[in-house]
MMTF fields as JSON, N, C-alpha, C and O atoms, coordinates in Angstrom:
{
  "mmtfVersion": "1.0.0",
  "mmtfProducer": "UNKNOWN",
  "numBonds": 495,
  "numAtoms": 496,
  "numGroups": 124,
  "numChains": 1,
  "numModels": 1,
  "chainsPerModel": [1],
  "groupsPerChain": [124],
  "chainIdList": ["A"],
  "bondAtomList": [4, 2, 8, 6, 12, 10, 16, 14, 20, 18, 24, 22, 28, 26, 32, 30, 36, 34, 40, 38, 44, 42, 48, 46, 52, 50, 56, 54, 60, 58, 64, 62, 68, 66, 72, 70, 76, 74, 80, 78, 84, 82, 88, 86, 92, 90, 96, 94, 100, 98, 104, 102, 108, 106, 112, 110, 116, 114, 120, 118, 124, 122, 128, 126, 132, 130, 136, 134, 140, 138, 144, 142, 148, 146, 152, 150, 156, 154, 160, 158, 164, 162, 168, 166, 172, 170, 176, 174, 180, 178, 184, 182, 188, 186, 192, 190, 196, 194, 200, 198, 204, 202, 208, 206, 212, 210, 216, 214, 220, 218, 224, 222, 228, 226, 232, 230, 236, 234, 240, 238, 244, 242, 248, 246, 252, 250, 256, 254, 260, 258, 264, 262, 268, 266, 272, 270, 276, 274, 280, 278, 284, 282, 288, 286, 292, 290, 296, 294, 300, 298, 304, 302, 308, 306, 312, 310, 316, 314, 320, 318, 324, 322, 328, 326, 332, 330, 336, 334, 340, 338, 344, 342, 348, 346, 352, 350, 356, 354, 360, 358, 364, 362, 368, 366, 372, 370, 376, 374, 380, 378, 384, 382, 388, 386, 392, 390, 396, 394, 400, 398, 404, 402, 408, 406, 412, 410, 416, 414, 420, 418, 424, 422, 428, 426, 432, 430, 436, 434, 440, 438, 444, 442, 448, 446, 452, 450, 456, 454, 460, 458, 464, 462, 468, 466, 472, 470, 476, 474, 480, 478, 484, 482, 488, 486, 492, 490],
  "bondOrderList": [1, 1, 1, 1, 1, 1, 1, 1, 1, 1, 1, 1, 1, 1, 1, 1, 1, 1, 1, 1, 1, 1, 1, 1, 1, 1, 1, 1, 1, 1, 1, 1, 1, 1, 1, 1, 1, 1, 1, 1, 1, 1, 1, 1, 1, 1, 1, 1, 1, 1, 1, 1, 1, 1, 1, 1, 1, 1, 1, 1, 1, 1, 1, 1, 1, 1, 1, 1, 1, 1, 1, 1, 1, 1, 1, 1, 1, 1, 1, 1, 1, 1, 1, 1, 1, 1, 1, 1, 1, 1, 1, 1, 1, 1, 1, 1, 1, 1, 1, 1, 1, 1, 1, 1, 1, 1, 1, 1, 1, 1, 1, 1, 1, 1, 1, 1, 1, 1, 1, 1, 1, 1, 1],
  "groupList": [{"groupName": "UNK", "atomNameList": ["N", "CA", "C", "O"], "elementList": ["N", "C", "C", "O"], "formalChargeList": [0, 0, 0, 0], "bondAtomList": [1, 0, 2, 1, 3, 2], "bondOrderList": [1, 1, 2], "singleLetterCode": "X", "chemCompType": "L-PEPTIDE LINKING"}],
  "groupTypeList": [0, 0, 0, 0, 0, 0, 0, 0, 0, 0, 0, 0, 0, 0, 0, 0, 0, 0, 0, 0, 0, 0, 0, 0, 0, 0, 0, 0, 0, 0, 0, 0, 0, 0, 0, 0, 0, 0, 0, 0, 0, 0, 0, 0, 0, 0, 0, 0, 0, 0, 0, 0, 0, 0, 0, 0, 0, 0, 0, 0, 0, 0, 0, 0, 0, 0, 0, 0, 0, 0, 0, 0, 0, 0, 0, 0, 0, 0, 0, 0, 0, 0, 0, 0, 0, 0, 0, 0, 0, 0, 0, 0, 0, 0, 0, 0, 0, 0, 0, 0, 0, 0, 0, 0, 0, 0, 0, 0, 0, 0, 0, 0, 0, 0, 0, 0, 0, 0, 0, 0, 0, 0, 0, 0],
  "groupIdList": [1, 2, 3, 4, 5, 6, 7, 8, 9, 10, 11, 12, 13, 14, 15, 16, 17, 18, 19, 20, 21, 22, 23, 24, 25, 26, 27, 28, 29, 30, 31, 32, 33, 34, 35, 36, 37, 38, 39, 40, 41, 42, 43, 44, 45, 46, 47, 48, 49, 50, 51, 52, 53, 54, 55, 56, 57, 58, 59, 60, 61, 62, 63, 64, 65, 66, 67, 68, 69, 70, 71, 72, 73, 74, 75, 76, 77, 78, 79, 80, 81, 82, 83, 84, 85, 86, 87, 88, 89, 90, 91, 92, 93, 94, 95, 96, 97, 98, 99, 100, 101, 102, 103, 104, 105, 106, 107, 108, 109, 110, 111, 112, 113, 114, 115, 116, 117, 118, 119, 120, 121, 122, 123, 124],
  "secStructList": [7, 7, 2, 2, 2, 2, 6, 6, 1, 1, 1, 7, 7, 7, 7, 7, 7, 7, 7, 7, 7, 7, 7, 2, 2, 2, 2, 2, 2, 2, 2, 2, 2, 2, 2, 2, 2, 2, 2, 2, 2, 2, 2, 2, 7, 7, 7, 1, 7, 3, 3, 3, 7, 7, 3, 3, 7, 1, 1, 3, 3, 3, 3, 3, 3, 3, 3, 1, 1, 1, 7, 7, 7, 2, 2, 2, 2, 2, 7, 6, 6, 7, 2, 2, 2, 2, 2, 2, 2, 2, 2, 2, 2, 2, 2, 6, 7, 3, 3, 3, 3, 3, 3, 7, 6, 6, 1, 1, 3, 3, 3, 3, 3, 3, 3, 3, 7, 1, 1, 1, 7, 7, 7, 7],
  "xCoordList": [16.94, 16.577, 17.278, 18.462, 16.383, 17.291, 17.858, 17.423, 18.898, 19.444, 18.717, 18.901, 17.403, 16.326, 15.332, 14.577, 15.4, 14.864, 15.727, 15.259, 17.12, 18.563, 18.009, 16.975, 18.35, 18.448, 17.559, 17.681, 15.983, 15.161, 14.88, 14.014, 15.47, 15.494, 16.823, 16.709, 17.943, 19.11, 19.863, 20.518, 20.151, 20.937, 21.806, 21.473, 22.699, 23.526, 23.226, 23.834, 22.337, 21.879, 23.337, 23.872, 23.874, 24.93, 24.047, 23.196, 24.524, 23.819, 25.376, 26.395, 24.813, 25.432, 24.786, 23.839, 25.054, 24.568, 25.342, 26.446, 24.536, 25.207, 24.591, 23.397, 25.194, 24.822, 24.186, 24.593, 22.695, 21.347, 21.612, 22.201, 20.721, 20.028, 18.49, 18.012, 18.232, 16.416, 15.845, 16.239, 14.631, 14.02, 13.709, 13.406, 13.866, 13.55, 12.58, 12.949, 11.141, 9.711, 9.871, 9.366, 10.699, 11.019, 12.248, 12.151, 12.934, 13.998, 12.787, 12.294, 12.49, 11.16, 10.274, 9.913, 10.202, 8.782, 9.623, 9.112, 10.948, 11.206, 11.742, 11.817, 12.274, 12.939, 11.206, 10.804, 10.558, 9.049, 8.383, 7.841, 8.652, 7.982, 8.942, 8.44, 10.522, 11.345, 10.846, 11.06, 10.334, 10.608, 9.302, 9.324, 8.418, 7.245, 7.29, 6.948, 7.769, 8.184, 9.016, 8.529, 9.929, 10.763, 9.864, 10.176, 8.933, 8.661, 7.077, 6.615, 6.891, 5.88, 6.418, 5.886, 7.956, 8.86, 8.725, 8.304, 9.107, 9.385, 8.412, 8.691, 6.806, 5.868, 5.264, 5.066, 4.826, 4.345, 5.269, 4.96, 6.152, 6.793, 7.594, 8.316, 7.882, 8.87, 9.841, 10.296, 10.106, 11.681, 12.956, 13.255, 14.11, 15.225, 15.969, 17.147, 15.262, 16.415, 15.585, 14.37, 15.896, 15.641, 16.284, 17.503, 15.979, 16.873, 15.994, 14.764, 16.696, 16.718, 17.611, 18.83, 17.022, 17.628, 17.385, 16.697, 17.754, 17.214, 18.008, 19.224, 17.286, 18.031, 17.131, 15.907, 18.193, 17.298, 17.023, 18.118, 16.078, 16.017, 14.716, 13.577, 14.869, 14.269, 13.276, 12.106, 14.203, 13.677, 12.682, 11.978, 12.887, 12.055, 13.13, 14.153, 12.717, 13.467, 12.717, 11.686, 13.181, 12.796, 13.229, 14.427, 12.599, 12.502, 11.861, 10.705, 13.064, 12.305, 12.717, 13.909, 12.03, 11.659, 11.637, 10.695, 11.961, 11.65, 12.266, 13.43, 11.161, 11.756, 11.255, 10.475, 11.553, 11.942, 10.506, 10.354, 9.627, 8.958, 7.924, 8.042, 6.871, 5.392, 4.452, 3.608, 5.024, 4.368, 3.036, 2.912, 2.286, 1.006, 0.03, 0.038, -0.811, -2.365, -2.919, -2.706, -3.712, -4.583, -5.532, -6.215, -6.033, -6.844, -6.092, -6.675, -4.82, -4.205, -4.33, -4.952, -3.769, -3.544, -4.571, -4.552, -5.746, -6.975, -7.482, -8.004, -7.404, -7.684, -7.414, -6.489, -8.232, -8.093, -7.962, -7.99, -7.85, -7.638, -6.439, -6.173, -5.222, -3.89, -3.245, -2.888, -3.188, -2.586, -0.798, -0.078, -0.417, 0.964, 0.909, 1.306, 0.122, 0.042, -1.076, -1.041, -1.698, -2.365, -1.365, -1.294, -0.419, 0.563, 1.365, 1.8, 1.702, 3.053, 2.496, 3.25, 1.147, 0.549, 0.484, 1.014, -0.352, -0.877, 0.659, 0.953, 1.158, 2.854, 3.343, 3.279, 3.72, 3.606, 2.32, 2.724, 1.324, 0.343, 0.654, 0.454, 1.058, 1.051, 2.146, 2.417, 2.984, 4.154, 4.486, 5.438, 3.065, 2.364, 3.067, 3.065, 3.672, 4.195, 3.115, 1.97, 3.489, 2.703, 4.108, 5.331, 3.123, 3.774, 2.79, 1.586, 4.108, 2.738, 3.256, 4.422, 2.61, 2.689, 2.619, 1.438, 3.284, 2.909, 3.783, 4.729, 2.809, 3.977, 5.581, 5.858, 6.198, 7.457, 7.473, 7.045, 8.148, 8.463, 8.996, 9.548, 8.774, 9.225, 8.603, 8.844, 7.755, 7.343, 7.914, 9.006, 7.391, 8.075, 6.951, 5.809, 7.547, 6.714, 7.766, 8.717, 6.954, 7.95, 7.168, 5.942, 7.927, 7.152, 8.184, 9.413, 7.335, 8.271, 7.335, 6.234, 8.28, 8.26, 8.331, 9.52, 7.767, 8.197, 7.778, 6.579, 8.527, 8.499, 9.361, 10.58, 8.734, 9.391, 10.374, 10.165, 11.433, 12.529, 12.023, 12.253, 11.494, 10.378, 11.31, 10.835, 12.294, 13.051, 12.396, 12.469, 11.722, 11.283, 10.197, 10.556, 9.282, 8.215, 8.181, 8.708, 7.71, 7.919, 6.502, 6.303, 5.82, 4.531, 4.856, 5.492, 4.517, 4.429, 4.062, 3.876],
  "yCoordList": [2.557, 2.789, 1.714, 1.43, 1.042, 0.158, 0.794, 1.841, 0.039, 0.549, 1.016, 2.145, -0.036, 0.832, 1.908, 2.429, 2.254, 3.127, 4.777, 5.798, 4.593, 5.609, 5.574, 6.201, 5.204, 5.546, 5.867, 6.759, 5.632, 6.458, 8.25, 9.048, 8.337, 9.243, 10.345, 11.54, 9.461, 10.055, 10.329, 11.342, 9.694, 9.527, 8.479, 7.34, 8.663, 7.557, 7.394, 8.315, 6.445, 6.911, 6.542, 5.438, 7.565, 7.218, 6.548, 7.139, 5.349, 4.738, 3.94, 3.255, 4.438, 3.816, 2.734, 3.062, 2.068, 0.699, 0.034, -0.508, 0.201, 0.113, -1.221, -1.392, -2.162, -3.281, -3.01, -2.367, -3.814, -4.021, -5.15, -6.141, -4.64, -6.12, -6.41, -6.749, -5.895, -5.407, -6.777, -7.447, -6.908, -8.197, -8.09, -7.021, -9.547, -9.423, -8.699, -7.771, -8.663, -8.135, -6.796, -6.081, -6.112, -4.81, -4.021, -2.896, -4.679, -4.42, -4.403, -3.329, -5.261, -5.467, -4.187, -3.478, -4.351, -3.02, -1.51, -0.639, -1.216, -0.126, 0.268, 1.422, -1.312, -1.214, -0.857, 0.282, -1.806, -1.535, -0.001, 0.508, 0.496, 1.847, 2.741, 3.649, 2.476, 3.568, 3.229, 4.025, 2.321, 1.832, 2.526, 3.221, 2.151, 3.303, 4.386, 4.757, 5.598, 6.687, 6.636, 7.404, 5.953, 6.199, 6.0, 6.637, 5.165, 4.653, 6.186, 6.731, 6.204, 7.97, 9.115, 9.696, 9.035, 10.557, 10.146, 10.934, 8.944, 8.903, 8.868, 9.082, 8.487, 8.665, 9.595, 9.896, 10.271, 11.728, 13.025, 13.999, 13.077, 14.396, 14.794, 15.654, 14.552, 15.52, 16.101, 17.239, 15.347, 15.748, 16.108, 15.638, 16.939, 16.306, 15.942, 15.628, 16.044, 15.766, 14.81, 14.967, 14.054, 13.602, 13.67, 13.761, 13.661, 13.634, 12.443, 12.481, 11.433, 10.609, 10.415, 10.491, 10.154, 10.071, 8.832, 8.279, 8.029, 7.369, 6.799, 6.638, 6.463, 6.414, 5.779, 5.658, 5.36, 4.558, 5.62, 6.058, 6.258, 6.818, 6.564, 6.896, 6.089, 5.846, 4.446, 4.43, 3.512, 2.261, 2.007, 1.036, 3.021, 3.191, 3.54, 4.192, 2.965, 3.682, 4.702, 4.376, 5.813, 6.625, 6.913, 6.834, 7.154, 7.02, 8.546, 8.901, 9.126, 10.503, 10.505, 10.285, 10.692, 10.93, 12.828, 13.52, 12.853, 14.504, 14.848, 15.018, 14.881, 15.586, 16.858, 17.477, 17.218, 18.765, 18.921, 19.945, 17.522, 18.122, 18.702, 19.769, 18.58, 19.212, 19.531, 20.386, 18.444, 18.78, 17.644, 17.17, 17.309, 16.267, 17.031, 17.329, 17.242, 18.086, 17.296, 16.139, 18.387, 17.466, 16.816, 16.292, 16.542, 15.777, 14.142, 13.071, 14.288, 13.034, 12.477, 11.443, 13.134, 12.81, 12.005, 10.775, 12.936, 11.746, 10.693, 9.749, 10.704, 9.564, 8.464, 8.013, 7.646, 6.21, 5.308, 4.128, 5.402, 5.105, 4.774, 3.684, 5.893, 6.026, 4.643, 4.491, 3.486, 2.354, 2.266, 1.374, 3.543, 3.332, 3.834, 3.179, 5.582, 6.246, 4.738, 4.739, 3.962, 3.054, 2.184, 1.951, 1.7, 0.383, 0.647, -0.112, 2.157, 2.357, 2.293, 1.886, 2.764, 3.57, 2.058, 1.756, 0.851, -0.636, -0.919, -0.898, -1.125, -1.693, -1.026, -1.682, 0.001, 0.625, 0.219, -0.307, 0.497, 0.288, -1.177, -1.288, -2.315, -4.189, -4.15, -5.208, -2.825, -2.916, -2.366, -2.477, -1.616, -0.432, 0.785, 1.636, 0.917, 1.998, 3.411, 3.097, 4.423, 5.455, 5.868, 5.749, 6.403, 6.604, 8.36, 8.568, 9.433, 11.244, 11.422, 11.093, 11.85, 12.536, 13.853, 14.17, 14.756, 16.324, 16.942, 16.634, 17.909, 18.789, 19.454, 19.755, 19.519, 19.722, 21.385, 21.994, 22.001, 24.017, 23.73, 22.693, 24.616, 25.478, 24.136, 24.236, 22.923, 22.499, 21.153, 20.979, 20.377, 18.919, 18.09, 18.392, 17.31, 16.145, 14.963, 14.257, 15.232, 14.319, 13.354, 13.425, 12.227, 11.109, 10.768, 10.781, 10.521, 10.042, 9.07, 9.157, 8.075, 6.754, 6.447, 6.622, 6.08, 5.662, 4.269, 4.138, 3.268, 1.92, 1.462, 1.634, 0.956, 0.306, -0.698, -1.218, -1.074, -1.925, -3.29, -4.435, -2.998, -4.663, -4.777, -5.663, -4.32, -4.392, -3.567, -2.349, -4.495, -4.147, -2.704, -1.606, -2.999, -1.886, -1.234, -1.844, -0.034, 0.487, 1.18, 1.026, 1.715, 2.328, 3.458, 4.344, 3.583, 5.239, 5.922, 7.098],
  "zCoordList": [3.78, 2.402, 1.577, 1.755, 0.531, -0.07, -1.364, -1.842, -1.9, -3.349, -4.185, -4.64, -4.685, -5.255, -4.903, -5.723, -3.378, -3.302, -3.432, -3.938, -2.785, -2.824, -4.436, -4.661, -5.019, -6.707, -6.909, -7.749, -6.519, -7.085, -6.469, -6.828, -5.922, -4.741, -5.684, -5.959, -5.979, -6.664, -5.755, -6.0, -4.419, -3.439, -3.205, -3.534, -2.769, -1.831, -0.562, -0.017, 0.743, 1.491, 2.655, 2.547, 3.721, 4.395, 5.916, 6.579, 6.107, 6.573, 8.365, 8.281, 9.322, 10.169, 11.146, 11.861, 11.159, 12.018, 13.406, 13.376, 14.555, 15.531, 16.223, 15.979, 17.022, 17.475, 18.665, 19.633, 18.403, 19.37, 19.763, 19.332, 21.262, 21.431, 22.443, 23.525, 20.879, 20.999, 20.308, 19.353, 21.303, 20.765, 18.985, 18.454, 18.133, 16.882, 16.605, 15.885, 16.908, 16.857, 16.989, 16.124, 18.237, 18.217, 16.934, 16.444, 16.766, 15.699, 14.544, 14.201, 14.158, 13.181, 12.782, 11.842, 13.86, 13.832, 13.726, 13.022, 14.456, 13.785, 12.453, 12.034, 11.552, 10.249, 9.774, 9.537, 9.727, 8.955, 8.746, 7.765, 10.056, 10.356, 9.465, 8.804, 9.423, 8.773, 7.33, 6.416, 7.168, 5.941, 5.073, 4.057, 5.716, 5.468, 5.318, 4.195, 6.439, 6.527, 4.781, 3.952, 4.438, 3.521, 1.895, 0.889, 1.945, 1.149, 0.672, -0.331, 2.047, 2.174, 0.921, -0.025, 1.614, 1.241, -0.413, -1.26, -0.656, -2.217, -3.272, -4.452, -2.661, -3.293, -3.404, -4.581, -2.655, -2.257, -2.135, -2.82, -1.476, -1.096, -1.931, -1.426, -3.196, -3.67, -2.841, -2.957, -2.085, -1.495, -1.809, -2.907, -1.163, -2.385, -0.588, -0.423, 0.199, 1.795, 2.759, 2.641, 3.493, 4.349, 5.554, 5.407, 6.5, 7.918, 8.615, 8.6, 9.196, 10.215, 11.251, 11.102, 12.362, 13.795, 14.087, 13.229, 15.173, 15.544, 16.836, 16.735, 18.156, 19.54, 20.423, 20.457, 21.22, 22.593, 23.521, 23.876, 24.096, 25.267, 26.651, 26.324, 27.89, 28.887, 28.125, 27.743, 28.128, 27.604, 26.088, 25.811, 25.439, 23.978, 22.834, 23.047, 21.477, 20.553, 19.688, 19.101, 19.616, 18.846, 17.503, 17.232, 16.861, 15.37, 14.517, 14.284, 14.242, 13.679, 12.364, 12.148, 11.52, 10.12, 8.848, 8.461, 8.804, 8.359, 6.9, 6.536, 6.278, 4.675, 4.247, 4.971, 3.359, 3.252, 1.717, 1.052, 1.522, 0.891, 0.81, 1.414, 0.353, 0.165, 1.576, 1.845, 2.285, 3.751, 3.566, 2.437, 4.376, 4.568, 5.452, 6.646, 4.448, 4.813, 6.248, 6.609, 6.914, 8.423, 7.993, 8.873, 6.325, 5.918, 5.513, 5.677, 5.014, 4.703, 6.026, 6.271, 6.814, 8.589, 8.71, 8.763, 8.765, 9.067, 8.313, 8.907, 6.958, 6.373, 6.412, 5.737, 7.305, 7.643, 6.275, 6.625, 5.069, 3.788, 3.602, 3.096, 4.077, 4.139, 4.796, 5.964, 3.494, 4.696, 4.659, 5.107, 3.95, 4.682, 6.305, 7.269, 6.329, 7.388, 9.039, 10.27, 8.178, 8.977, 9.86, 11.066, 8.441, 8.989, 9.859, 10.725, 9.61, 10.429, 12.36, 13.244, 12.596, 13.638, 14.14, 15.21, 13.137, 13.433, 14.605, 15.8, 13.491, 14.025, 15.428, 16.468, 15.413, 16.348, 17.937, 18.974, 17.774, 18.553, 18.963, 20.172, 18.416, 18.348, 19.33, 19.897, 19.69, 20.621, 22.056, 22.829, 22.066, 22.627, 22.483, 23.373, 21.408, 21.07, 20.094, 19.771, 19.841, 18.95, 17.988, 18.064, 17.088, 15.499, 15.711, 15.856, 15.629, 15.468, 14.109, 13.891, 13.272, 11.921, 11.887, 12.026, 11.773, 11.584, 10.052, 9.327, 10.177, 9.094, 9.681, 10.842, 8.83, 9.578, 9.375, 8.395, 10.7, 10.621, 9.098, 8.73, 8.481, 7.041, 5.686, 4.483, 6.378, 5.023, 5.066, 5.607, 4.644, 4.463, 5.575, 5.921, 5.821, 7.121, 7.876, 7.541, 9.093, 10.701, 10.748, 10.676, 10.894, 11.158, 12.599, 12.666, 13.492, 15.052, 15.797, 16.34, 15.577, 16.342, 17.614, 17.883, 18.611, 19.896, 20.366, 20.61, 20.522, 20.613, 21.972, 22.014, 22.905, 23.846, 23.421, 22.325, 24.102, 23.661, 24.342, 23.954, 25.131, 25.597, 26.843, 27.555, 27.337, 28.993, 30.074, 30.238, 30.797, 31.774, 31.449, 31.023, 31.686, 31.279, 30.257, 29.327, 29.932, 28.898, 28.243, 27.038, 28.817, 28.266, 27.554, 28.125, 26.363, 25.327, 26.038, 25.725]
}
C-alpha cells in the first residue's frame, strides 16, 4: 500500500519485508496483483480492515487478500468489464499462475493469488 493509498484508507499500513530471490517478472507480478487487490478494497469496499498474507509454499507464492467490506456480487465476478478484476487474473495467467475472487465468510472479499516462483516447474 502506498502512503497515498494508507491515508486514504486512514491507516498506517504495518508492512514487513523479507529478502527474495524470485525472478524480477515474478516479484512484479505479485506487487501488481497486491496492488490491485488494494486499489479494489479502496474503491469499492468500504472497508475499515484488511488482512494480507503472503508465502512461498511447494514452489508458488501465495497471495491472500481479504477485507471486511461490502463483499463482491457473482455478477461483478463475471464481468469481463472489471479491468482491475481482468488485470490481476491477465498477470497472473502470463506466469501460469491463477488469481480466485470470492466473497469472504461474514462479508467483505478474498482475493488469492497463486504464482509459481519460476524454480524448476511449477504448474497452478
Amino acid at each position: 500500500m502506498t502512503h497515498v493509498e494508507a491515508g486514504r484508507a486512514g491507516r498506517r499500513p504495518d508492512i514487513l519485508l523479507l529478502e527474495t530471490n524470485f525472478r524480477r517478472d515474478v516479484a512484479t507480478t505479485v506487487f501488481r496483483i497486491f496492488q490491485g487487490a488494494l486499489t479494489n478494497v479502496i474503491r469499492h469496499a468500504g472497508a475499515t480492515c484488511v488482512d494480507v498474507s503472503l508465502e512461498e509454499r511447494n514452489r508458488r507464492i501465495v497471495l491472500v487478500v481479504t477485507d471486511n467490506g461490502r463483499g463482491i456480487t457473482p455478477e461483478q465476478m463475471r464481468d469481463g468489464r472489471s479491468l482491475g478484476i481482468t488485470g490481476m487474473r491477465e498477470r497472473a495467467y502470463a506466469l501460469r499462475g491463477r488469481v480466485r475472487i470470492c466473497r469472504a465468510p461474514g462479508g467483505g472479499t478474498t482475493v488469492i493469488a497463486h504464482i509459481p516462483t519460476g524454480s524448476q516447474g511449477g504448474d497452478p
